[in-house]
C-alpha positions as CSV (number, residue, x, y, z in Angstrom):
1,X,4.8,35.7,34.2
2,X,4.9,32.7,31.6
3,X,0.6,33.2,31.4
4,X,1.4,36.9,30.9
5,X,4.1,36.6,27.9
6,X,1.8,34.1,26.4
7,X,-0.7,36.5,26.5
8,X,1.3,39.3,24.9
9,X,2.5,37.0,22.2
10,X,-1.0,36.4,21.7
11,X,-2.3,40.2,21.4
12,X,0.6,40.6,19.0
13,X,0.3,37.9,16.8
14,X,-3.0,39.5,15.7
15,X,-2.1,42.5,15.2
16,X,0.9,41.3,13.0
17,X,-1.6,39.8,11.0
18,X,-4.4,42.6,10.6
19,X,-1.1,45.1,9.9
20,X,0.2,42.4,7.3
21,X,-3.5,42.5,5.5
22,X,-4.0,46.1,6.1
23,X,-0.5,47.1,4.8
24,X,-0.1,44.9,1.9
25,X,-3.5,44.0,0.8
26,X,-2.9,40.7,0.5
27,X,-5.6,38.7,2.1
28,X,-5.2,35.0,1.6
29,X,-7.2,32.3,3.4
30,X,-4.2,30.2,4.2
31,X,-2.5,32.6,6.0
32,X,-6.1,33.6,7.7
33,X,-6.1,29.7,8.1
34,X,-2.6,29.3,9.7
35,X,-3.2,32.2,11.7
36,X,-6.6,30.6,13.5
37,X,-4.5,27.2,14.1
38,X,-1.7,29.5,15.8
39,X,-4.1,31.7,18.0
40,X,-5.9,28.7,18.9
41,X,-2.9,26.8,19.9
42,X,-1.4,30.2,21.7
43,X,-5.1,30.2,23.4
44,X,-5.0,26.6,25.5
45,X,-1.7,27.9,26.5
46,X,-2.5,31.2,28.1
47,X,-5.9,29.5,29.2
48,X,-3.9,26.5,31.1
49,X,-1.1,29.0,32.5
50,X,-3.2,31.7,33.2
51,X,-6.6,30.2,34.7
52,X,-5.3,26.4,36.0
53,X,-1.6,26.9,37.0
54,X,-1.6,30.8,38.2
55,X,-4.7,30.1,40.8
56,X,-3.4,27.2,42.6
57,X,0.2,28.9,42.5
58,X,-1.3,31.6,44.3
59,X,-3.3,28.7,46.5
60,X,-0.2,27.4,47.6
61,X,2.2,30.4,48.5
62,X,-1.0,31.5,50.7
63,X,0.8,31.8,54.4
64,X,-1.7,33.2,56.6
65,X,-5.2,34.2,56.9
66,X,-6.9,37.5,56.9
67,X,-9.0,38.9,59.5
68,X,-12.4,37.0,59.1
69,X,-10.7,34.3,57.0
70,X,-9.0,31.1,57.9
71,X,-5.9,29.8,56.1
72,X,-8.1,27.4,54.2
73,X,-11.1,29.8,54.0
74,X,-8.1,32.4,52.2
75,X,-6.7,29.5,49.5
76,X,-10.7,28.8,48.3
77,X,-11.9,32.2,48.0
78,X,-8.2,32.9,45.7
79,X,-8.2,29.9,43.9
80,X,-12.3,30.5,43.1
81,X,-12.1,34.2,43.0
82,X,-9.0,34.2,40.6
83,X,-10.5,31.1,38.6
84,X,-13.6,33.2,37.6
85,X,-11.5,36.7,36.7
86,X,-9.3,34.8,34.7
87,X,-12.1,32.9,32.6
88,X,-14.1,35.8,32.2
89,X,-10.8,37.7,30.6
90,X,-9.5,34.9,28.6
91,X,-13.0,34.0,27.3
92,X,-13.3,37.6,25.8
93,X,-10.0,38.4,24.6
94,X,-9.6,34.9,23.1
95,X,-12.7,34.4,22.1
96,X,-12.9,38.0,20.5
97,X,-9.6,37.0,18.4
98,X,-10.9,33.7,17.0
99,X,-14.5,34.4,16.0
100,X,-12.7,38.1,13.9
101,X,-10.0,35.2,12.5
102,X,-13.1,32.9,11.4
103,X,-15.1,36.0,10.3
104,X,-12.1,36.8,8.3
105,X,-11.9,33.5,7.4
106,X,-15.2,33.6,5.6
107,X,-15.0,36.6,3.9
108,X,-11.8,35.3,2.5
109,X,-13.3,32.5,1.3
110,X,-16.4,33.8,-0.4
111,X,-14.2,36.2,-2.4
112,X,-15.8,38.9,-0.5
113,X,-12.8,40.5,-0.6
114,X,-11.0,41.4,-3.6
């Protein structure tokens, strides 16, 4: 739950700040600047929460096997299974949102934008 808030706080905060740009036309490299720091900050959260913390949660509450697994057999293939889906997703979604905010960055910068 706390990986998933994160990870809507996240979403949103980027597109507060493409609305704010789009709507008022104000494009300012400190704001693009603060907004990189935030998202990057926002990122290691959701990325700790989300791809450490939720896998071994999941690890742990593990009861009981499955029909071909063992108990142990169950907890690895979770914890390496979940480990991998979650990397994958934050990689793009994170990644995607920082390289726009340092492309953004760069345009702002070399007054490519009026």
């Amino acid at each position: 739950l706390v990986s998933a808030v994160g990870e809507v706080v996240f979403g949103l905060f980027g597109v507060l700040v493409a609305f704010y740009f789009l709507a008022f036309r104000k494009f300012n490299a400190m704001v693009t600047k603060i907004f990189i720091s935030v998202q990057f900050l926002l990122g290691w959260f959701v990325f700790l929460t989300f791809v450490v913390a939720d896998p071994i949660n999941v690890a742990v509450h593990a009861t009981e096997g499955q029909d071909t697994l063992s108990l142990s057999q169950r907890r690895f293939a979770l914890i390496v299974g979940q480990l991998f889906g979650s990397v994958a997703f934050c990689y793009a979604l994170q990644g995607g949102q920082f390289i726009h905010g340092i492309r953004f960055l760069n345009l702002n910068e070399d007054g490519s934008i009026p």
